[in-house]
C-alpha positions as CSV (number, residue, x, y, z in Angstrom):
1,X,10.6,-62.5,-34.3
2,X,9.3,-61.9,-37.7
3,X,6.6,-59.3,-39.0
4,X,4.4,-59.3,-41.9
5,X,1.5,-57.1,-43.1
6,X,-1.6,-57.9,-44.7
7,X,-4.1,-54.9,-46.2
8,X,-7.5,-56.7,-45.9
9,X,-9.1,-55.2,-48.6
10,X,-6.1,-55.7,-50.7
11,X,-6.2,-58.5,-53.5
12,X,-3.3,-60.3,-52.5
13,X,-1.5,-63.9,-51.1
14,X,-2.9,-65.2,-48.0
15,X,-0.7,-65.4,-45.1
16,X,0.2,-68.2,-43.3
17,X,-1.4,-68.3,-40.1
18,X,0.7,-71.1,-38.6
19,X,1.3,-68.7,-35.7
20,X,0.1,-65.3,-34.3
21,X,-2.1,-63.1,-36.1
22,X,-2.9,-59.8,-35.2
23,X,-6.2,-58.2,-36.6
24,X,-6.5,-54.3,-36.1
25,X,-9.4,-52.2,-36.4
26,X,-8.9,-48.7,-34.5
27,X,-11.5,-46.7,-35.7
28,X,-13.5,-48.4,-34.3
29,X,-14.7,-52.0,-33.8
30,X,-11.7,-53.4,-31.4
31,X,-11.8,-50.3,-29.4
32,X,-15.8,-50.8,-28.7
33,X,-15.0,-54.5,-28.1
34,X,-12.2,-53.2,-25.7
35,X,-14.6,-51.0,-23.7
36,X,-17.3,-53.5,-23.3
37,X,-14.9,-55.9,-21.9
38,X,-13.7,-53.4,-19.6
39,X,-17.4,-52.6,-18.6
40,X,-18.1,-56.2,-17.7
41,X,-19.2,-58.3,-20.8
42,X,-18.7,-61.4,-20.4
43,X,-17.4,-62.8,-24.4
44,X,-18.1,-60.8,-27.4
45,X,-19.0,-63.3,-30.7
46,X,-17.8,-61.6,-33.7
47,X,-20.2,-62.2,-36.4
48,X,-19.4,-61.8,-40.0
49,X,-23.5,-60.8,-41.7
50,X,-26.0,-58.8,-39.7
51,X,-28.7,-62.0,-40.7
52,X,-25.9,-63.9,-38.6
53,X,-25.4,-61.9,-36.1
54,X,-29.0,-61.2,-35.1
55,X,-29.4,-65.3,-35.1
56,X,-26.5,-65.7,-33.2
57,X,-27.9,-62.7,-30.5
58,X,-31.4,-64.6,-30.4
59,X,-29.8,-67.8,-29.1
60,X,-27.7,-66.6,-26.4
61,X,-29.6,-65.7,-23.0
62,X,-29.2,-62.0,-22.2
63,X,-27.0,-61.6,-25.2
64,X,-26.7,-57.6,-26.7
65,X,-25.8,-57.2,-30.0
66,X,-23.5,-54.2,-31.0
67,X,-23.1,-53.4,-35.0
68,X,-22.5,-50.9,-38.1
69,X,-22.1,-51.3,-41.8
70,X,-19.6,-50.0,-44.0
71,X,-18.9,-46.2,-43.1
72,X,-20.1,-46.3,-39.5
73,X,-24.2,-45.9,-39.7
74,X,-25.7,-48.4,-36.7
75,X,-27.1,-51.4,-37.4
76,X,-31.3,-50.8,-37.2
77,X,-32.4,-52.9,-34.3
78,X,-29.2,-53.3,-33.0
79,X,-28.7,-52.7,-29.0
80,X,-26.0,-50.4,-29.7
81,X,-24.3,-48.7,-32.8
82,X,-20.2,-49.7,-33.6
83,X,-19.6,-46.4,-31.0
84,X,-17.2,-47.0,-28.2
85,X,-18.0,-43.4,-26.5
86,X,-22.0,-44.5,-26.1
87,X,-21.0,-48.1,-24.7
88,X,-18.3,-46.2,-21.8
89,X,-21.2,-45.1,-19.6
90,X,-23.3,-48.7,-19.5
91,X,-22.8,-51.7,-17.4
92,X,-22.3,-54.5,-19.4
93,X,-21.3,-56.8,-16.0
94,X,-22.7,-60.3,-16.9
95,X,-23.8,-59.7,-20.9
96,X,-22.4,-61.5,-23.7
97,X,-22.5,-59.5,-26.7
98,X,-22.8,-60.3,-30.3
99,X,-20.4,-57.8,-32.8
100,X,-21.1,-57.7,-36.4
101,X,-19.1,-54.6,-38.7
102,X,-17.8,-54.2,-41.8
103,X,-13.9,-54.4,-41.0
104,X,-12.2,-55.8,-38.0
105,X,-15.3,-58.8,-37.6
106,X,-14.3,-59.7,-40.9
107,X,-10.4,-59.9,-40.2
108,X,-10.6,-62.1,-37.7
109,X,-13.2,-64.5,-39.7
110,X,-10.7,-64.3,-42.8
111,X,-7.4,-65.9,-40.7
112,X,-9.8,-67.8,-38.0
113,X,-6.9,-70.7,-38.4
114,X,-4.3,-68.5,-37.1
115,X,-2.3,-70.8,-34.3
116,X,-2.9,-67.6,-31.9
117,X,-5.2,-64.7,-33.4
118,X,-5.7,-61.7,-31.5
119,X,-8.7,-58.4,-32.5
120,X,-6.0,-55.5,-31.3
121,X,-6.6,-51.5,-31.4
122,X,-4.6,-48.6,-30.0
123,X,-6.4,-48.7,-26.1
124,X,-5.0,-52.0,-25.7
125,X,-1.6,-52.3,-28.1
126,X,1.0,-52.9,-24.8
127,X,-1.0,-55.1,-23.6
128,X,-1.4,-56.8,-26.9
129,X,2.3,-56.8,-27.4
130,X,2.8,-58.4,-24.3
131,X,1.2,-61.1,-24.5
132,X,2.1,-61.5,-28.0
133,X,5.9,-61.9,-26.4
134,X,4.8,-64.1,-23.4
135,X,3.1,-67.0,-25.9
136,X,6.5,-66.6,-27.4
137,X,5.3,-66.1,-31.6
138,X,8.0,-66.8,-34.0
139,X,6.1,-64.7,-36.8
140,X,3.4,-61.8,-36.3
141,X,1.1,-60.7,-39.0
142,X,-0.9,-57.8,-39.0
143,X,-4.1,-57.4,-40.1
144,X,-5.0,-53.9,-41.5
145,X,-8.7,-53.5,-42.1
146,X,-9.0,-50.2,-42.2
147,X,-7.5,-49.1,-45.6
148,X,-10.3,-48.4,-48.6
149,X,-10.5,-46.9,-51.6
150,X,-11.3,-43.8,-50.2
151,X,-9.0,-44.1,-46.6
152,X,-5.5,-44.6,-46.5
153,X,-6.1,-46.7,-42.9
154,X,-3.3,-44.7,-41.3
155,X,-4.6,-45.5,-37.3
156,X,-4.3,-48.9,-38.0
157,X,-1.4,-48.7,-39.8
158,X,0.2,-46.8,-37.1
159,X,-1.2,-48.9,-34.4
160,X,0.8,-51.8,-36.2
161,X,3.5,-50.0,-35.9
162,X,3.0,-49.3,-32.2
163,X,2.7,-53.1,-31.7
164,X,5.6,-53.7,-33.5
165,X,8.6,-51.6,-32.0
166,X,7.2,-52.6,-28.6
167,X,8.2,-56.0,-29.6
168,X,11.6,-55.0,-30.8
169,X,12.3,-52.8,-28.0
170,X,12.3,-49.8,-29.8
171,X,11.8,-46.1,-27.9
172,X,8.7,-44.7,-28.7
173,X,6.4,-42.1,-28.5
174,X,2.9,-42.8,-27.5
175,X,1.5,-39.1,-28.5
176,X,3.3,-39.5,-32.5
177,X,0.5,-42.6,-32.9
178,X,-2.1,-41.3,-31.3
179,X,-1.8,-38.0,-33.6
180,X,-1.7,-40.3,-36.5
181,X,-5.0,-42.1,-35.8
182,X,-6.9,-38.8,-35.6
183,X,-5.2,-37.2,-38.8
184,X,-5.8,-40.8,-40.6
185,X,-8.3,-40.4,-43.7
186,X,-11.3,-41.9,-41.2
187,X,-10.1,-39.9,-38.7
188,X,-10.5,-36.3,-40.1
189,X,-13.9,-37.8,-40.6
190,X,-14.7,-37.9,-37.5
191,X,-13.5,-34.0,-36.7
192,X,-14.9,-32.7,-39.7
193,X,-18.6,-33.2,-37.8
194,X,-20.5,-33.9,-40.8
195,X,-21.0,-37.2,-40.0
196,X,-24.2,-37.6,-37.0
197,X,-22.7,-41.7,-36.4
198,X,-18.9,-40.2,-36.0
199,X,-18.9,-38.2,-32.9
200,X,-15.6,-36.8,-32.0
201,X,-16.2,-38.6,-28.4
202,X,-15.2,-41.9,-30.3
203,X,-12.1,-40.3,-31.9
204,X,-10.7,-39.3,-28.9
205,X,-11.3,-42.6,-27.0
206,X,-9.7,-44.7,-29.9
207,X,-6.5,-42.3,-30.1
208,X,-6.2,-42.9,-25.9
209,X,-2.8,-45.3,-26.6
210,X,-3.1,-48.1,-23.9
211,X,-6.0,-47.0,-22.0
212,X,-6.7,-50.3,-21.0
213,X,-4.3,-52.9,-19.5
214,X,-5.4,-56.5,-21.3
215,X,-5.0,-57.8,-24.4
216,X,-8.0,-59.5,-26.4
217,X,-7.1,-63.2,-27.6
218,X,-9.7,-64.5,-29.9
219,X,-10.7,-68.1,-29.3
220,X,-13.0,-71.0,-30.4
221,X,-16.7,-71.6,-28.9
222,X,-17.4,-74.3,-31.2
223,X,-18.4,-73.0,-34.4
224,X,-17.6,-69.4,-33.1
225,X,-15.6,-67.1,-32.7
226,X,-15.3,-65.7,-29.1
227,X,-13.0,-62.7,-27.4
228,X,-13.1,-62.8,-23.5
């Protein structure tokens, strides 16, 4: 199996997504998407444009819509902010949601083509990998959306590294990653408390390593986008 990495906010060669790609976002849309599937939605459309997203939301019966822009601040008239902590409590059995944020929705709409794509963070990385190695990919390319100007995108960065020596077989160390998300650039953010839309509640469920036990394939509805 062969690995590449691709820095989404990086100017750089697109890769070719003839087989599995693997789009991570840690801190934090792919771990709210993880705990709403695990409270019972039904599909979450990722939606790249909050215009879109609120279209999208409007045409699907009973749909929620779930987003942030750049540097965390909910969406205004969103159902819920990008905050995996405020989502763990609500029962979601039934719902389709609708995601639109700044970083991981726009992975997955950037390599859309992939032969397999998957939205990946550190609750679900195992089960991520495995299924990765049961659809038995040639090549894997991972996604790293978090990395800015001003964050170094560390928990993804180490998630993809998680994901990787899983597939290799390599001993690891669960705790060593989920140290390095919460001492990533974003994640000091989120301990510092200075920011109201960072709670430390979300840090600590994003740095949980393989809280849940599925993995989230992305698929086509049509002209969208859908992870069930």
């Amino acid at each position: 199996m062969k690995f590449s990495r691709i820095f989404l906010n990086r100017l750089q060669n697109q890769v070719d997504t003839a087989d599995t790609v693997v789009v991570i976002d840690v801190l934090r849309s792919f771990t709210t998407a993880a705990v709403a599937l695990a409270n019972g939605a039904t599909a979450i459309y990722p939606v790249e444009g909050i215009a879109a997203a609120q279209v999208l939301a409007g045409r699907i019966a009973g749909a929620l819509s779930v987003g942030a822009v750049g540097g965390g601040d909910p969406v205004p008239g969103f159902d819920f902010g990008n905050s995996p902590s405020a989502l763990l409590p609500v029962d979601l059995r039934g719902q389709p949601m609708v995601m639109s944020t700044a970083a991981g929705v726009r992975g997955l709409q950037r390599y859309r083509q992939a032969r397999r794509l998957y939205a990946a963070s550190l609750v679900c990385a195992r089960a991520t990998a495995e299924a990765i190695r049961a659809a038995g990919a040639d090549e894997v390319c991972f996604v790293i959306t978090g990395e800015w100007v001003d964050r170094d995108g560390d928990e993804d960065i180490a998630c993809a590294d998680y994901i990787e020596a899983l597939l290799c077989g390599q001993p690891v160390e669960p705790a060593v990653f989920a140290e390095r998300v919460r001492t990533s650039d974003f994640g000091r953010r989120f301990t510092a408390g200075t920011w109201p839309n960072l709670p430390l509640a979300d840090l600590d469920l994003c740095a949980e390593v393989d809280r849940f036990d599925f993995a989230m394939p992305v698929l086509h509805d049509g002209e969208h986008l859908v992870i069930r």
